[in-house]
C-alpha positions as CSV (number, residue, x, y, z in Angstrom):
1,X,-12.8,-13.0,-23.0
2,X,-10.1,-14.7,-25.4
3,X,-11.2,-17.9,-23.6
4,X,-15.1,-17.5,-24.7
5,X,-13.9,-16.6,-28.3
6,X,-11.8,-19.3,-28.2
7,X,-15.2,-21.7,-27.3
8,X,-17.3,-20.2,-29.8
9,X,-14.7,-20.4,-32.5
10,X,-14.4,-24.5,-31.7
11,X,-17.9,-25.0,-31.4
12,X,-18.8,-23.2,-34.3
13,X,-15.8,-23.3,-36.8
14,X,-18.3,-21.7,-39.7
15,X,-19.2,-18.5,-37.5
16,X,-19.7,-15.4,-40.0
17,X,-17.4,-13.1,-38.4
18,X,-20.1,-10.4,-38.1
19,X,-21.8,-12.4,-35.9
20,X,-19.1,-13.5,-33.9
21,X,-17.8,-9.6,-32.7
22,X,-21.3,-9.0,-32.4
23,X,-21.9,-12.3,-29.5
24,X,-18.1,-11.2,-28.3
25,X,-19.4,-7.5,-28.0
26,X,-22.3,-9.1,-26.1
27,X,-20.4,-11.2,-23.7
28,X,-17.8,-8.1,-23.2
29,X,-20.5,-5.4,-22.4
30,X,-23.2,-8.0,-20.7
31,X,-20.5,-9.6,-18.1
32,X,-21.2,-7.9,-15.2
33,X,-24.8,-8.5,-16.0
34,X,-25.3,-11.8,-16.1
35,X,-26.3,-12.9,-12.7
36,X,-27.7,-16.7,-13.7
37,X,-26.7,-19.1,-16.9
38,X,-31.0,-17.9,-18.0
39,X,-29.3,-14.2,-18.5
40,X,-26.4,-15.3,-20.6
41,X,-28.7,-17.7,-22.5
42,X,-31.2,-15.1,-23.5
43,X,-29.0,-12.6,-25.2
44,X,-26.9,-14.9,-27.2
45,X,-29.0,-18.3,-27.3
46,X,-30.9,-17.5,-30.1
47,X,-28.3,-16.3,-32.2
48,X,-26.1,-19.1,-31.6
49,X,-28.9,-21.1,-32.4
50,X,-29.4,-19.3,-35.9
51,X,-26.1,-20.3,-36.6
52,X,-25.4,-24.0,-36.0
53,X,-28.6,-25.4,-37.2
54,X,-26.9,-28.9,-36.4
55,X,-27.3,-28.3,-32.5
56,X,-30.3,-28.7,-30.9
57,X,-31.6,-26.1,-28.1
58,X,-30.2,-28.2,-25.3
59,X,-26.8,-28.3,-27.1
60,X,-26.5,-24.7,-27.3
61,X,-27.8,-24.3,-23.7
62,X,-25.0,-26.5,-22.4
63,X,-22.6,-24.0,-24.9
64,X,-23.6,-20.6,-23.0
65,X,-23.1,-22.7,-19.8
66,X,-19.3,-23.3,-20.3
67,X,-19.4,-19.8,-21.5
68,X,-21.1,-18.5,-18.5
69,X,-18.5,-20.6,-16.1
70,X,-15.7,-18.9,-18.0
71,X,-17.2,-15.4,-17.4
72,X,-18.0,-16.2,-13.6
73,X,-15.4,-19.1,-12.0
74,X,-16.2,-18.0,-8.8
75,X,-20.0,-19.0,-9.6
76,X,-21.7,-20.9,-6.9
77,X,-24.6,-23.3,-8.0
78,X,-25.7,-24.3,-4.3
79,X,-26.9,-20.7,-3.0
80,X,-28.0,-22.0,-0.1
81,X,-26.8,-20.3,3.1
82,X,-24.0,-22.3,5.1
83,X,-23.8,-22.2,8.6
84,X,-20.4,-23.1,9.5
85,X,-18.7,-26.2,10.6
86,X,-20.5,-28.3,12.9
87,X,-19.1,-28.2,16.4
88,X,-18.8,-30.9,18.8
89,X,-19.5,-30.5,22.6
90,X,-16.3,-31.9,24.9
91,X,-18.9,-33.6,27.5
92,X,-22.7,-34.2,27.1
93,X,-25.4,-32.0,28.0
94,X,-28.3,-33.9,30.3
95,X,-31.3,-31.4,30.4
96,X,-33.5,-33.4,32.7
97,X,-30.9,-33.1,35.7
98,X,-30.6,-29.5,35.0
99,X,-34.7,-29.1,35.0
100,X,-34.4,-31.0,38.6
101,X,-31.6,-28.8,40.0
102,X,-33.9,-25.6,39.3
103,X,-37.0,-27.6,40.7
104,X,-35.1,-28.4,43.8
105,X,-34.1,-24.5,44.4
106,X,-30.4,-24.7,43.1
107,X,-29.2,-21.5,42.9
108,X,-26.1,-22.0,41.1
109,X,-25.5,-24.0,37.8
110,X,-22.3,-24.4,36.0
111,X,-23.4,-25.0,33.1
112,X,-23.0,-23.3,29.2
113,X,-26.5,-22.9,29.1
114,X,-26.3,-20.4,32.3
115,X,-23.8,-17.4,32.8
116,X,-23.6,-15.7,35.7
117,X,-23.0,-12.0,36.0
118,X,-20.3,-11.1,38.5
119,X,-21.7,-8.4,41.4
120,X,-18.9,-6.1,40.8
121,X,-19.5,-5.7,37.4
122,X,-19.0,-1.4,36.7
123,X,-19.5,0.9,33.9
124,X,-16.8,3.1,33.0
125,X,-17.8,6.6,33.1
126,X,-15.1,7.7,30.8
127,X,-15.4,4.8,28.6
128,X,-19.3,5.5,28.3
129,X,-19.0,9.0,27.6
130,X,-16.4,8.4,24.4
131,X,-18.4,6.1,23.0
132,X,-21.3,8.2,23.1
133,X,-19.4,10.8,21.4
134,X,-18.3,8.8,18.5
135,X,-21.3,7.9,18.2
136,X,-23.2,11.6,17.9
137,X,-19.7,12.7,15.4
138,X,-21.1,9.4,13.6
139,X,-24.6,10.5,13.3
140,X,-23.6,14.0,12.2
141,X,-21.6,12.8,9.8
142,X,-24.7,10.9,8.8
143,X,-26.5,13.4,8.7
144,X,-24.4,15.1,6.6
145,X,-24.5,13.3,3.8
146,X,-28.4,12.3,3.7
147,X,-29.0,16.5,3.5
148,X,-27.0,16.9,0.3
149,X,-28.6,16.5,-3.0
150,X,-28.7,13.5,-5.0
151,X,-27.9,13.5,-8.5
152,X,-30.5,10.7,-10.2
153,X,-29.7,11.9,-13.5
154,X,-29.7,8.6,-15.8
155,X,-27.8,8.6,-19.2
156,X,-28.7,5.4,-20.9
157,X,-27.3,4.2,-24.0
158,X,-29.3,5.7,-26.8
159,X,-28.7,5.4,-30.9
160,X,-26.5,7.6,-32.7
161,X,-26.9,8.0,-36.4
162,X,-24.0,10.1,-39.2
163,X,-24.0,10.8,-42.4
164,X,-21.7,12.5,-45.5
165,X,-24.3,14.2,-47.5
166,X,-23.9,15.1,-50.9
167,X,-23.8,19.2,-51.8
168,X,-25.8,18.7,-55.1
169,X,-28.6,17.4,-52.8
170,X,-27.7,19.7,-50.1
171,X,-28.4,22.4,-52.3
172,X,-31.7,21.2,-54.1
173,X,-33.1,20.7,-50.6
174,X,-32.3,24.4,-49.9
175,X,-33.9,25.5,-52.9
176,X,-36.9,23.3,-52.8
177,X,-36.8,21.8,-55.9
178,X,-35.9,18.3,-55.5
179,X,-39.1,16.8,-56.0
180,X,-38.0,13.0,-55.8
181,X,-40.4,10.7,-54.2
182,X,-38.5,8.1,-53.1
183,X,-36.0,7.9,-49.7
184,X,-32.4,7.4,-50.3
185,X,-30.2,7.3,-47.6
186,X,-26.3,7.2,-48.5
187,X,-23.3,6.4,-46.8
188,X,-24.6,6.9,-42.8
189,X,-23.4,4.9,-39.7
190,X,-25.3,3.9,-36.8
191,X,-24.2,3.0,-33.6
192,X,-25.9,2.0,-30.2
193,X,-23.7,2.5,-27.5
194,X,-20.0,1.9,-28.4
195,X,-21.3,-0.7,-30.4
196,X,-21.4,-0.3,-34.5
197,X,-25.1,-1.2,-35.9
198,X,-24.2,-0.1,-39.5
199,X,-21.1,1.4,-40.9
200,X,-20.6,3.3,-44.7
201,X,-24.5,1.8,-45.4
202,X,-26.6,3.2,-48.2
203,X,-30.6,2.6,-48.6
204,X,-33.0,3.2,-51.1
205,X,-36.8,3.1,-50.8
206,X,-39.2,3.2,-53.7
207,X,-42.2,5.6,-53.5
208,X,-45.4,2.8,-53.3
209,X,-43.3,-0.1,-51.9
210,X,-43.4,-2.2,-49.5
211,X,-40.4,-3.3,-47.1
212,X,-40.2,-5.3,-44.0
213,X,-37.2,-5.8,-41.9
214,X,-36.5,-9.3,-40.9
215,X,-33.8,-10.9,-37.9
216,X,-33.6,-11.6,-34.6
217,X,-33.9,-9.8,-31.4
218,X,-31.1,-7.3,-30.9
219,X,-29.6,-6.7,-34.1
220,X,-30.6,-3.1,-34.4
221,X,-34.1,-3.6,-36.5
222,X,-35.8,-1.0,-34.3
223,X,-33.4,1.4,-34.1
224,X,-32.6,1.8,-38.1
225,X,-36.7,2.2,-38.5
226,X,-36.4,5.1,-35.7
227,X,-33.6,7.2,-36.9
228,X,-35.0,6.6,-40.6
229,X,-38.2,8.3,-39.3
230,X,-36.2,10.9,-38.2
């Protein structure tokens, strides 16, 4: 990870630093993730883009590739399966004599094409039966397992909000006589994940205002309006 923050830091020497642990958080947590350079590219292109206005879309494209390359060496472009080397046959193979030895009622052809099973070929009985007893201890072992229950229980990562609230307002909310209109919200956090949305933030909104939140995807936009509603 020092090497991407190493990249970022040359390509974009005027990085706020906010943004720059927020794309390193995003690289950290996303690594495993990434399967293709499209995956890397869509959760941090279009910040990076928002801040070197100097670099067009293909620059920064070319940027999450070297990022992505650092993340995944071991990345392979050409996913096309390989069969193997090629191997070379010590004498040639003529398939038109070997179609006139059958027609002609040859019985025997040394050839690799034909193998021949020996007549005194014999099972052993002790050998047979082993096997076939490894093979039920496997099965029961199989068994086994697919009769326990599964736990599918799924904790996702979900937003986490605190705050230090003040007595005096602790108190007139008791009583039921603070009558003020307007929402103020002072001194909370907000997380998602182990990652830190908002930290020591206060907010005031006027009674008969308007307000709109504004950035890109992924900043936490949606889940400061949620907890707010909460």
């Amino acid at each position: 990870m020092a090497d991407c923050g190493q990249l970022i830091k040359d390509e974009f020497p005027h990085i706020d630093d906010e943004l720059y642990q927020y794309i390193d958080g995003v690289l950290a947590n996303g690594c495993d993730d990434f399967e293709n350079i499209d995956d890397l590219y869509e959760a941090v292109g279009e910040v990076l883009e928002e801040v070197a206005e100097d670099k067009t879309a293909d620059d920064i494209r070319d940027i999450c590739t070297k990022l992505f390359r650092i993340l995944k060496p071991n990345y392979d472009d050409d996913s096309a399966i390989k069969n193997g080397p090629t191997k070379v046959l010590n004498a040639p193979i003529h398939l038109g004599s070997m179609n006139t030895n059958l027609d002609n009622g040859v019985d025997e052809i040394k050839s690799i094409w034909v193998n021949h099973r020996e007549d005194g070929f014999k099972v052993d009985q002790k050998k047979l039966e082993k096997a076939e007893a490894k093979l039920q201890q496997k099965q029961g072992k199989r068994n086994d397992i697919s009769s326990k229950p599964v736990n599918t229980t799924f904790k996702p990562e979900t937003a986490t909000a605190s705050q230090v609230t003040s007595k005096k307002d602790a108190k007139l909310e008791a009583k039921g006589t603070n009558r003020t209109t307007d929402i103020r919200i002072e001194n909370f956090d907000i997380a998602y994940g182990d990652r830190v949305l908002l930290q020591g933030t206060d907010i005031v909104l006027a009674f008969g205002r308007r307000y709109g939140l504004v950035g890109r995807n992924g900043l936490g936009k949606t889940t400061l309006l949620r907890l707010i509603s909460r």
